[in-house]
N, C-alpha and C positions, 0 to 999 in steps of 0.2 A: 653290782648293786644287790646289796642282802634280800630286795623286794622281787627279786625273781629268782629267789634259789628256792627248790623246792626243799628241801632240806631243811628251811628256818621257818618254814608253815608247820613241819611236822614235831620241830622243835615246841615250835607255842603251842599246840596242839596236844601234847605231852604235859607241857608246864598246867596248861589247864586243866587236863586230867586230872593232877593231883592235887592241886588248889581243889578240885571238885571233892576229892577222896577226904582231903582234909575238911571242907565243909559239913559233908555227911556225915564225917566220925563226929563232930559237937554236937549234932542233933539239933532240933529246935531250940526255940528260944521258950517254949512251951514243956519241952523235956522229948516230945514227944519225934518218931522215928521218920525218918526224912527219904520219903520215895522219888526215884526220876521221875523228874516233868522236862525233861529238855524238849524247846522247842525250835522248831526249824527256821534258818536263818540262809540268805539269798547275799551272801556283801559282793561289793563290786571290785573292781580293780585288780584281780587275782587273777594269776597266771592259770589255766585251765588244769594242770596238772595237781593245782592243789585246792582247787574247791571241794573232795570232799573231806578237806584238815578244818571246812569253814560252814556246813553244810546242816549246822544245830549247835546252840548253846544252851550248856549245861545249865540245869536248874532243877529244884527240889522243890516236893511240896511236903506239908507235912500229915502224917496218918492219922493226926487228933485233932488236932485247930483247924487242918488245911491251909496252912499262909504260906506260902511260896519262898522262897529262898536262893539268894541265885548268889552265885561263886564270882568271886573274882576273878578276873579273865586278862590274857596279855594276848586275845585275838580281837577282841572287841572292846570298844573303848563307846561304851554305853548303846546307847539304840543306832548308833551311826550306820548308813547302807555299806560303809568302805569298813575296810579292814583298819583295824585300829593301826598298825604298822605302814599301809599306802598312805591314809591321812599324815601321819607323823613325818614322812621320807617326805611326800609331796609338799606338804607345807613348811617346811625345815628347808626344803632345795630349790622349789618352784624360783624363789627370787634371786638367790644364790649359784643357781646351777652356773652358767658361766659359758662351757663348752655349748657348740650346737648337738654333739652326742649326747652331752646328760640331758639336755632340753628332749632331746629325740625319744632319749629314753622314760625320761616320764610322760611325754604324749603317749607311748604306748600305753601308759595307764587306764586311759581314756577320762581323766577326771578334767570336768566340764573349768573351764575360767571362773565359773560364779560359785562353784562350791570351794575354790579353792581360796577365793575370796572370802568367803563364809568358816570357813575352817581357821583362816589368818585372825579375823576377828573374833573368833570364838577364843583361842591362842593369848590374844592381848589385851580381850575386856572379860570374859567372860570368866576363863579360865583362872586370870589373875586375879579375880574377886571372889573365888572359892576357899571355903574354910583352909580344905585342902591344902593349897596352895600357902594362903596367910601364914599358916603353921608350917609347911614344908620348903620355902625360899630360905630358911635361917642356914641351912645345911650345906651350902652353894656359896662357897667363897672362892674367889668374888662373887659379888652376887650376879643373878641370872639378867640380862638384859632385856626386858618383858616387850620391849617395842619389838625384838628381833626374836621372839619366841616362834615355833619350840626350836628355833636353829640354835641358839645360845642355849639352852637347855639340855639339848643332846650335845652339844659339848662338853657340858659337864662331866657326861658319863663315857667320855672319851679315855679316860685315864682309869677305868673303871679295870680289875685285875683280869676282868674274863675278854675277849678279842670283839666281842659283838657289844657297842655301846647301845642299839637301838633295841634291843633283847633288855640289857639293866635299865633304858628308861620305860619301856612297857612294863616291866614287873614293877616298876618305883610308882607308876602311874594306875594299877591296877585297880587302887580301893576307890575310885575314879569311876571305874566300871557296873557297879554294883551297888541297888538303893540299899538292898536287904541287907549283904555283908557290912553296909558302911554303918547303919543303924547298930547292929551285933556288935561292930569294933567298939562304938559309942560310947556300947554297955560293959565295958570292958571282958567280952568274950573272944 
């Protein structure tokens, strides 16, 4: 299971780096020079050996306006306590898992029954009523089956050229992550 290698925390971890590099090199939306403000982040469900790949997210403030700026990220997928990658496995397999070892194995998560319920529903109403989304299901043929989201979703990126399909939906899902970056994309920066 990709959700306990540590090796794919330090992958995102990387990815985010330079999504961060790349943010600082645009500068503000003001013009003006864009200083760390990463702040410290606590997610849940993570193998011990890789909480400190999860341990602050990147973010910029600016040295003239001061408005904040924050990167898109394939470790976090918005304010959520879990790792953007546990939410995605967990809710993708919770109902699908099948064997009593994949069930075993995402108990070790420790992700309660009501959030997982909560993440489902966020998945099939909420998520599928995002601009986002409106604009991004055309690309997915056949199309995504939103009742079984994100399971059907991450299929998609099953046939994707790189071996890790949950790596191409966290980067497909990143502008996701980010009020600032998605405002910036808006404006076509």
């Amino acid at each position: 299971m990709t959700t306990r290698n540590p090796n794919f925390y330090h992958l995102l971890l990387h990815i985010d780096q330079d999504l961060a590099e790349q943010t600082r090199a645009q500068r503000c939306r003001c013009g003006g020079v864009l200083h760390s403000a990463r702040y410290p982040r606590k997610p849940r469900g993570l193998p011990d050996e890789t909480r400190s790949c999860f341990d602050f997210r990147y973010s910029f403030c600016c040295a003239d306006c001061r408005c904040r700026t924050t990167p898109f990220s394939v470790r976090f997928l918005g304010r959520r306590v879990y790792a953007a990658a546990i939410m995605v496995v967990v809710s993708a397999t919770r109902d699908s898992a099948g064997t009593a070892a994949a069930m075993r194995q995402l108990d070790t998560l420790g992700v309660p029954p009501s959030t997982i319920a909560r993440w489902r529903r966020w998945w099939t109403t909420d998520f599928v009523s995002t601009p986002f989304w409106t604009l991004g299901q055309a690309m997915f043929v056949p199309p995504v089956v939103t009742a079984q989201m994100p399971a059907s979703l991450l299929e998609r990126f099953v046939s994707t050229p790189t071996p890790e399909p949950l790596l191409c939906l966290l980067r497909w899902l990143s502008p996701l992550t980010s009020g600032s970056a998605v405002s910036t994309l808006s404006e076509g920066r």
